[in-house]
C-alpha positions in Angstrom: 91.6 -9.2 -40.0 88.1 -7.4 -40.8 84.7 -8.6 -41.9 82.8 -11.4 -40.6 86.5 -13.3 -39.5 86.6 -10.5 -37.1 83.3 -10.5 -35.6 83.5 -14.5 -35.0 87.2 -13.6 -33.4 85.4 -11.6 -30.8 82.7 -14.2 -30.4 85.3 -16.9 -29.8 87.0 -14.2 -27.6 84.3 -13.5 -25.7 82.9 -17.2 -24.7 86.6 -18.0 -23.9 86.7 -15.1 -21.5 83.7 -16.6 -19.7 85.3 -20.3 -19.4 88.4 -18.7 -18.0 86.3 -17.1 -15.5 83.7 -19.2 -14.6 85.1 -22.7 -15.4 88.9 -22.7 -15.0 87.8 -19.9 -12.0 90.5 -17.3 -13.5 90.2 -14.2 -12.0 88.3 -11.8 -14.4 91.6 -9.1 -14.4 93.9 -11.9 -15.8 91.2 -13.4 -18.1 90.2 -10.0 -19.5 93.5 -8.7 -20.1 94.6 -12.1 -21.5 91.5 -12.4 -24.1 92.0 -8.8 -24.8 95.9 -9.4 -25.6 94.9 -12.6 -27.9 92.1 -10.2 -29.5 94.5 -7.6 -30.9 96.9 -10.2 -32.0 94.0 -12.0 -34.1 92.5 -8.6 -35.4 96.1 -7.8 -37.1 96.9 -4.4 -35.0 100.6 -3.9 -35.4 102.9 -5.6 -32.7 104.7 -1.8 -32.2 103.7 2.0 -33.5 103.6 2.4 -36.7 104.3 5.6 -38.7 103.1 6.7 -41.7 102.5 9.5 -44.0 99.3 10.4 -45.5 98.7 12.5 -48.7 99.0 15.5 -47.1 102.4 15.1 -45.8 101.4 14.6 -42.4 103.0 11.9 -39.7 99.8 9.5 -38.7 100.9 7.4 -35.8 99.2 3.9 -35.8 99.3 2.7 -32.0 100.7 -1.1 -31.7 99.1 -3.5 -29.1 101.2 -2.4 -25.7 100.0 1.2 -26.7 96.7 0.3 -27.4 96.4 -2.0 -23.9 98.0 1.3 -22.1 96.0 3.7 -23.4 92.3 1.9 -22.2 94.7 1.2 -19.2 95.3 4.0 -18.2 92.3 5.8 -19.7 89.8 4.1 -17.3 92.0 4.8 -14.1 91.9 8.3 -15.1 88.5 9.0 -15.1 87.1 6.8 -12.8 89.1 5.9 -10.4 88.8 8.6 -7.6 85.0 8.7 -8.1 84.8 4.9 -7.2 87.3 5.0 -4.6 85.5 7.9 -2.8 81.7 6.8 -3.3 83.0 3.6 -1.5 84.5 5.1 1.1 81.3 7.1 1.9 79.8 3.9 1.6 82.1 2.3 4.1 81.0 5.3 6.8 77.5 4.9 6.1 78.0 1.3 7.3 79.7 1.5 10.1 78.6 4.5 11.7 75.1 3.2 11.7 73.7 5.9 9.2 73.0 2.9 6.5 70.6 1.7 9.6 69.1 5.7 10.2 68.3 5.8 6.4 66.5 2.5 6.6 64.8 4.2 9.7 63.5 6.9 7.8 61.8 5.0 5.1 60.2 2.8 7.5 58.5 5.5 9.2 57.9 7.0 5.6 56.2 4.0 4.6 54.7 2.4 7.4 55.0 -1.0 9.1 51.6 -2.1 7.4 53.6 -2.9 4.7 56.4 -4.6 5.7 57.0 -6.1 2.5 57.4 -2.6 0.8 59.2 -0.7 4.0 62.2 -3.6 3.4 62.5 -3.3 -0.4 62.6 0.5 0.0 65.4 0.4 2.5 67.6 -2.1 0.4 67.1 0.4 -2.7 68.0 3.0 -0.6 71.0 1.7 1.5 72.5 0.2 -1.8 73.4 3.1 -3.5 76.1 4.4 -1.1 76.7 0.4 0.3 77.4 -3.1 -1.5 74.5 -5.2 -1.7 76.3 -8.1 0.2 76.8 -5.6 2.6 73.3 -4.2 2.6 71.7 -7.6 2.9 74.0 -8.2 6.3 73.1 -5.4 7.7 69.4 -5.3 6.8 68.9 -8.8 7.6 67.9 -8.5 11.5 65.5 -5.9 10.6 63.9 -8.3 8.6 64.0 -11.2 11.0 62.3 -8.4 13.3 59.8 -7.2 11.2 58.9 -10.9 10.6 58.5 -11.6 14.0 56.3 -8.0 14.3 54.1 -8.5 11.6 53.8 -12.2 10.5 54.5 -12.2 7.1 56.0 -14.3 4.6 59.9 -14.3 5.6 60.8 -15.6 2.3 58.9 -12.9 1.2 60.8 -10.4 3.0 64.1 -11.7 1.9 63.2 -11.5 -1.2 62.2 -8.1 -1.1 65.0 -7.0 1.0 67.0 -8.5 -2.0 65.4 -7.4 -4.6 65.7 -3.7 -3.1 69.1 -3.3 -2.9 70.4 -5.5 -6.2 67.7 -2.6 -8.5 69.9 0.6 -6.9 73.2 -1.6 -6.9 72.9 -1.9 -10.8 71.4 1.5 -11.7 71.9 4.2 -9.2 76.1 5.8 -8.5 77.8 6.2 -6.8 77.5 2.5 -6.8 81.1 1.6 -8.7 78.8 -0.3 -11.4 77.1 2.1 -12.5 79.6 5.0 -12.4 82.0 3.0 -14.3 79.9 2.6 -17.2 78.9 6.3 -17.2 82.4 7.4 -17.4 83.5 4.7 -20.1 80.3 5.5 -22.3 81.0 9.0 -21.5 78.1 11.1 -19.3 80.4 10.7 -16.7 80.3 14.0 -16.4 76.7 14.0 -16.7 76.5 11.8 -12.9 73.4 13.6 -11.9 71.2 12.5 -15.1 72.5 9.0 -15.0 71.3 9.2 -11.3 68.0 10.6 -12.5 67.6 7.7 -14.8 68.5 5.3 -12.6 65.6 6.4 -10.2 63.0 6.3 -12.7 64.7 3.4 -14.3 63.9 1.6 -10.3 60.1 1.9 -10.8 59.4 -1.0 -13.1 61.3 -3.8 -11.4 60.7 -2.8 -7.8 57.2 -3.1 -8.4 57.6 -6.5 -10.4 59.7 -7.7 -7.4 57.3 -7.0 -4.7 54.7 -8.7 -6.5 56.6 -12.1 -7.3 57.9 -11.6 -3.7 54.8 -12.0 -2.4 53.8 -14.8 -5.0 56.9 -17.0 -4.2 56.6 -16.2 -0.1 53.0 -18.5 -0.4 54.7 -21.5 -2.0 58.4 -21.7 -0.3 58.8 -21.7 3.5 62.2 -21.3 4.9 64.2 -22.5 8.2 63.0 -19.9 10.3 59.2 -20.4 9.4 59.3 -24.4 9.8 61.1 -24.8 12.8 62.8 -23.3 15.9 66.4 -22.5 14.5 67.6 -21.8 18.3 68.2 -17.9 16.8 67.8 -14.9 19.1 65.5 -12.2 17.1 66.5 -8.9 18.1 64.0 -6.6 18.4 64.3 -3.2 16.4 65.4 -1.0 19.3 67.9 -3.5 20.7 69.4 -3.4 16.8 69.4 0.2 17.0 71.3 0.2 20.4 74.1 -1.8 19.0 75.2 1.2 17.0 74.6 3.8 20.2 73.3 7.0 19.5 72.3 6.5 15.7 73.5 10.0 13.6 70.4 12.4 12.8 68.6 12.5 9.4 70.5 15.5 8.2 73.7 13.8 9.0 72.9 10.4 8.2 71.5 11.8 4.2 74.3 14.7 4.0 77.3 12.5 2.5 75.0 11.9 -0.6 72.6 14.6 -0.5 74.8 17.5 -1.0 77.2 16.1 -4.0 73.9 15.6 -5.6 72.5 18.8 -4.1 76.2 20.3 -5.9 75.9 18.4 -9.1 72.4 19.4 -9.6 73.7 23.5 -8.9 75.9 22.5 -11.3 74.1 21.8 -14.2 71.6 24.5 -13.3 74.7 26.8 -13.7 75.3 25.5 -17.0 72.4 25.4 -18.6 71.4 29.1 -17.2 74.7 29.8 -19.0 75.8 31.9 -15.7 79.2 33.4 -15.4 81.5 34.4 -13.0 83.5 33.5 -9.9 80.1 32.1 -8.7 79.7 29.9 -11.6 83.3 29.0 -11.9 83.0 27.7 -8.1 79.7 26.0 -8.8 81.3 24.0 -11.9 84.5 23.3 -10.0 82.3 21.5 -6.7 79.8 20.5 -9.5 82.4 17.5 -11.2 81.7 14.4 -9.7 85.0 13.8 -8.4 85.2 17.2 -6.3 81.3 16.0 -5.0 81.7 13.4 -3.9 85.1 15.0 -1.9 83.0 17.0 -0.5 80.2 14.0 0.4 83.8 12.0 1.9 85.0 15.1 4.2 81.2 15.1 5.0 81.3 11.1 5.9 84.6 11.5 7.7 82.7 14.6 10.1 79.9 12.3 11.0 82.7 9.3 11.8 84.3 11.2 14.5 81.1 13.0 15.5 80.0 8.8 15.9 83.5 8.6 18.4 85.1 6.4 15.6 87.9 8.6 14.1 90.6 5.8 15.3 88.5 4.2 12.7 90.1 6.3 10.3 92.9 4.7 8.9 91.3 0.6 9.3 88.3 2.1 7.2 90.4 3.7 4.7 92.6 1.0 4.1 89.0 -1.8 4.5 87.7 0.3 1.3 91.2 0.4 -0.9 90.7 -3.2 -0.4 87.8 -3.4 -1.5 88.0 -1.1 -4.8 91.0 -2.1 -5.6 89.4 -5.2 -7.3 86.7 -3.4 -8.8 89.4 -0.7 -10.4 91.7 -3.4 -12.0 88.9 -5.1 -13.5 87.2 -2.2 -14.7 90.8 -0.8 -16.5 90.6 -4.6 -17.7 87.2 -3.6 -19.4 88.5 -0.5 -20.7 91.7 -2.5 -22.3 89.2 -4.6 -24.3 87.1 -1.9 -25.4 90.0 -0.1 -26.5 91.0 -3.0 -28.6 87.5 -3.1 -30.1 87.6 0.6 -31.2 91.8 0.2 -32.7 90.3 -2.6 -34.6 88.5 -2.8 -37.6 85.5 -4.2 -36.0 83.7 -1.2 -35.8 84.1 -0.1 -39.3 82.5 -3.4 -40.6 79.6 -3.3 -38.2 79.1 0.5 -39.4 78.8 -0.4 -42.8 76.4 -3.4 -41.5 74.6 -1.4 -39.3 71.3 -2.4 -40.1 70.8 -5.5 -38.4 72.5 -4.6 -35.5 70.3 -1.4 -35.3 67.4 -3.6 -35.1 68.3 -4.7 -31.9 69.0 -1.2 -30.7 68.6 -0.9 -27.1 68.6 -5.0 -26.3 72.0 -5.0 -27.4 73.7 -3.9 -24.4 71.2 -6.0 -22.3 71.7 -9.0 -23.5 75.6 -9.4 -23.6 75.3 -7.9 -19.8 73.1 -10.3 -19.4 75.3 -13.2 -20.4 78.3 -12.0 -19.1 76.6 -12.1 -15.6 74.9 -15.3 -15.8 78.4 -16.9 -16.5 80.6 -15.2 -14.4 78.2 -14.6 -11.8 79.6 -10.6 -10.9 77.5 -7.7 -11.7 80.0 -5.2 -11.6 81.9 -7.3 -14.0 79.6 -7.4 -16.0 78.6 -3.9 -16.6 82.5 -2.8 -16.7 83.4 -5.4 -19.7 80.0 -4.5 -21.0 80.3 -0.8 -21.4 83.7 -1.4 -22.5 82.7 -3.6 -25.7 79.4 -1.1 -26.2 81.5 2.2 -25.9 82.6 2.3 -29.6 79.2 1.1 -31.0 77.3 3.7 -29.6 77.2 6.3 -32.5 76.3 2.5 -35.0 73.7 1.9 -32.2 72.0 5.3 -32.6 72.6 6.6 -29.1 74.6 10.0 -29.1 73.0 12.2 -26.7 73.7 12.2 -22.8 70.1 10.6 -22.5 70.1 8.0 -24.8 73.5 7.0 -23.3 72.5 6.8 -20.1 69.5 4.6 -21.2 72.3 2.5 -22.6 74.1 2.1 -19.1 70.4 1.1 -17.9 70.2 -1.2 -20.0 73.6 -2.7 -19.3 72.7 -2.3 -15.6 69.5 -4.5 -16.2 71.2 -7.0 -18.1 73.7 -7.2 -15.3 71.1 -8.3 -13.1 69.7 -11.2 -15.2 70.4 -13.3 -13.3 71.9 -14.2 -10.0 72.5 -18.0 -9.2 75.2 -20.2 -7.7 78.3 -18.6 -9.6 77.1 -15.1 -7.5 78.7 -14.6 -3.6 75.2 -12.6 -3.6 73.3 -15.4 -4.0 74.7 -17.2 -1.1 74.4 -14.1 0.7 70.6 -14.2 0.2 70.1 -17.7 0.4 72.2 -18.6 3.4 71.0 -15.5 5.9 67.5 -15.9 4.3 67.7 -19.4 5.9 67.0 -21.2 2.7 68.6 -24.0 0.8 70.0 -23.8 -2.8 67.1 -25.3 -4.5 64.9 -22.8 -2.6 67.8 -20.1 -3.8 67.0 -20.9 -7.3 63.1 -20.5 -6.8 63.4 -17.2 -5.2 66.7 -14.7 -5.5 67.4 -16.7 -9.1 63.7 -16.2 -10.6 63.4 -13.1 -9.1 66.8 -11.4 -10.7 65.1 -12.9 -13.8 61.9 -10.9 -13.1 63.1 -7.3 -12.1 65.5 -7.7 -15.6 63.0 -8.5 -17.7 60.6 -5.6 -15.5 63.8 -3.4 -15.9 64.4 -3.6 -19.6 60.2 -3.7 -20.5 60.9 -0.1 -18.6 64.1 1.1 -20.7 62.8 0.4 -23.5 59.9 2.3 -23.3 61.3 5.4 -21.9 63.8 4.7 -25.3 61.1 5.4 -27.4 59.8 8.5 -25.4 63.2 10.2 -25.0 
C-alpha cells in the first residue's frame, strides 16, 4: 500500500491506538505493539525476508514484519536503556536520601521566601529532572503546606506552581526517561548535554507563563485547606527537614548530576578543540552519556551509605527496575512503530509531498504529542510513540542538524504536556494532595498544562527561527 491509502492507514492506526489505551484501558505496550503489527500488515511489508537482486548483481535483503518489529525492538533497548535505568536510579537516591529536599533547600535560600510562589516552582523544576513528577509533588508537598502557613499566600497558587515546576523539567530536561528517549530515537543522543541546554532555555517561557496564571487562578479557587480546618498537622520546615536526619551537603546533594554534566560538557569541549591523546580518549570514554551517568550512580550510591542507608541498596535497586521497566517496554514499543513507519512506503510519499507538511514544520511534532497525551493521559508515552513516528520524517521536516533536532524533542516535550486531566495519575496527584476537587483540578493543573504548552511551543518556535 502507498499514497494517500497509506497515510489514512496510519490515521486509522493511530486513533485506534488511543481507544485501546484510553477506552478499552489496554496497556500502552500491548496496544502499541498490536497497532504496530496491524500497520505493517496493512502497508504490504512482506510477511518474511525477502531476497532480491538488483542490477548490479548484488543480494538486497528486504526485512519481513518479525524483522522489522525486532529490529526497532531491539534498537531502542540498545541505546537507551542503561541511560534510563541509571538516571532513575540516581533519581531514586536523590529521593530517599533526602538530597531532592537539600536541592529544594538551596533554591529557596537562592530565591528568597518573599516569593514563595517562585521559590516552589523553582524547586519542582529542579527536583524533576533527576525525580518523577508524582514523586516530586509528594515530596514537595509539605513544604508547600509550610510555606503557606509562613507566608499567607494563595495555596492553590502554590500548588499550582509547585506543579507546574516540576511537569516543565519532567518533559524537557534528561535524564528524565522522557526526554532522553526521544533524544536517542531522533538521534542527539549522543549530543545529551545540548538537549539539556535546550531544555533549560526551552524552561523559561512556560515557567514564567505558569507563575502568572498561578497567581491569576489562586484569586478565584480556594481549596480544602484555605476554607476550613482539615484536622491536618502542618509541619513546619525544620521538623520536615529532621525527618530525613542530617540532610547531605550541597556538594553532595548536586554531585550525582553535576559531574556527568560537568563530563559531558569536557567532552564535547574535547571534541570540538579536536584534542588527541590518552587525555582525550578518557574524556570521550566518561563523556558518553551512558558511562556519565555511571559515574553520577557510583556517585548516588556514595552519598546512600554516607546517609547510613546502604541496606537500602538492593530494595532501591530493585524499587527503580520496577519502575523503568514500564517505561523501557513502552518506549521499545515506540521504536517498533517507528520502525514500521520508516520500512514502509510512508515516508517516500510524504517526501515527494513534502510541501504541506513542511508548512507545519515545527508544530508537527507538537501537536500529535499533544494528542497522544490528552488521550492516553501519560507523558512519557507520549513523547516515546511521538519521537518514534517523527524519527523518519525528520530530514522531510527540515530538521538535520543536532540543534534543530533537539528543538524537535522540545517540541514533542511541549506537546506532551498539553494537557493533563482525569486520564493522568498526575493529575490526581495534584488535585488530591492540593486538597482540591476534580472540577477545581480541571480549573487549575488542566488549564495550566494548557498554558505552559502553548508558553512552551510560542518559545520553540521562536528559538526555530533563530537557530
Amino acid at each position: 500500500m502507498t499514497g494517500l491509502p497509506l497515510i489514512i492507514a496510519f490515521v486509522v492506526a493511530i486513533v485506534l491506538m488511543i481507544l485501546l489505551i484510553s477506552k478499552l484501558k489496554v496497556h500502552p505496550f500491548l496496544a502499541i505493539m498490536a497497532v504496530s503489527l496491524l500497520l505493517a500488515i496493512v502497508a504490504g511489508i512482506p510477511l518474511t525476508d525477502v531476497k532480491t537482486v538488483d542490477e548490479a548483481g548484488n543480494t538486497v535483503t528486504t526485512q519481513g514484519i518479525p524483522s522489522v518489529i525486532g529490529a526497532g525492538f531491539s534498537g531502542t533497548f540498545t541505546s537507551i536503556g542503561i541511560v534510563i535505568i541509571l538516571g532513575a536510579f540516581i533519581g531514586t537516591v536523590l529521593e530517599k536520601t533526602g538530597a531532592a529536599l537539600k536541592l529544594a533547600d538551596m533554591v529557596i535560600k537562592l530565591v528568597g521566601e518573599k516569593h514563595p510562589q517562585l521559590a516552589i516552582e523553582l524547586m519542582g523544576w529542579v527536583v524533576s529532572i533527576p525525580v518523577f513528577c508524582d514523586s516530586g509533588f509528594v515530596i514537595l508537598n509539605p513544604i508547600r503546606k509550610a510555606l503557606v502557613k509562613r507566608t499567607g499566600v494563595s495555596s492553590v497558587a502554590m500548588t499550582v506552581c509547585l506543579s507546574c515546576g516540576l511537569y516543565i523539567s519532567h518533559v524537557f530536561i534528561p535524564p528524565t526517561p522522557g526526554p532522553i528517549a526521544a533524544a536517542q530515537t531522533l538521534g542527539v543522543g549522543d549530543s545529551l548535554l545540548l538537549v539539556i541546554g535546550i531544555g533549560l532555555l526551552c524552561s523559561i517561557f512556560p515557567l514564567i507563563a505558569g507563575l502568572i496564571y498561578a497567581k491569576f487562578i489562586g484569586k478565584k479557587i480556594r481549596s480544602a485547606d484555605e476554607t476550613g480546618d482539615n484536622g491536618e498537622v502542618v509541619k513546619s520546615y525544620e521538623e520536615l527537614k529532621a525527618e530525613f536526619g542530617k540532610l547531605p551537603n550541597g556538594f553532595n546533594a548536586l554531585a550525582p548530576l553535576l559531574v556527568p554534566i560537568l563530563l559531558m560538557a569536557l567532552s564535547s569541549v574535547s571534541s570540538m578543540a579536536k584534542w588527541t591523546g590518552p587525555f582525550a580518549d578518557v574524556l570521550a570514554f566518561l563523556g558518553t552519556p551512558i558511562m556519565a551517568l555511571a559515574v553520577g550512580t557510583v556517585l548516588a550510591v556514595i552519598q546512600l551509605f554516607s546517609a547510613k542507608k546502604g541496606k537500602d541498596f538492593y530494595t532501591l535497586t530493585n524499587e527503580t527496575l520496577k519502575t523503568v521497566g514500564p517505561i523501557l517496554f513502552v518506549t521499545a514499543a515506540g521504536g517498533v512503530l517507528g520502525k514500521v513507519i520508516s520500512s514502509s512506503d510512508m515516508v517516500n510519499f510524504i517526501k515527494a509531498n513534502a510541501t504541506t507538511l513542511q508548512t507545519i514544520g515545527i508544530f508537527f511534532p507538537f501537536l500529535l504529542s499533544a494528542i497522544l497525551k490528552s488521550a492516553q493521559g501519560s507523558s512519557t508515552v507520549a513523547i516515546t510513540t511521538t519521537a518514534g513516528i517523527v524519527a523518519p520524517l525528520l530530514p522531510v521536516l527540515g530538521y538535520t542538524t543536532p540543534v534543530e533536532i533537539a528543538l524537535v524533542v522540545m517540541a514533542i516535550g511541549a506537546g506532551a504536556m498539553t494537557v493533563s486531566h482525569a486520564n493522568d495519575s498526575y493529575f490526581w496527584v495534584v488535585t488530591n494532595f492540593g486538597e482540591m476537587q476534580p472540577e477545581e483540578g480541571y480549573k487549575t493543573q488542566t488549564l495550566m498544562t494548557l498554558v505552559i504548552g502553548v508558553a512552551a511551543m510560542v518559545e520553540i518556535f521562536i528559538l526555530s527561527l533563530i537557530f
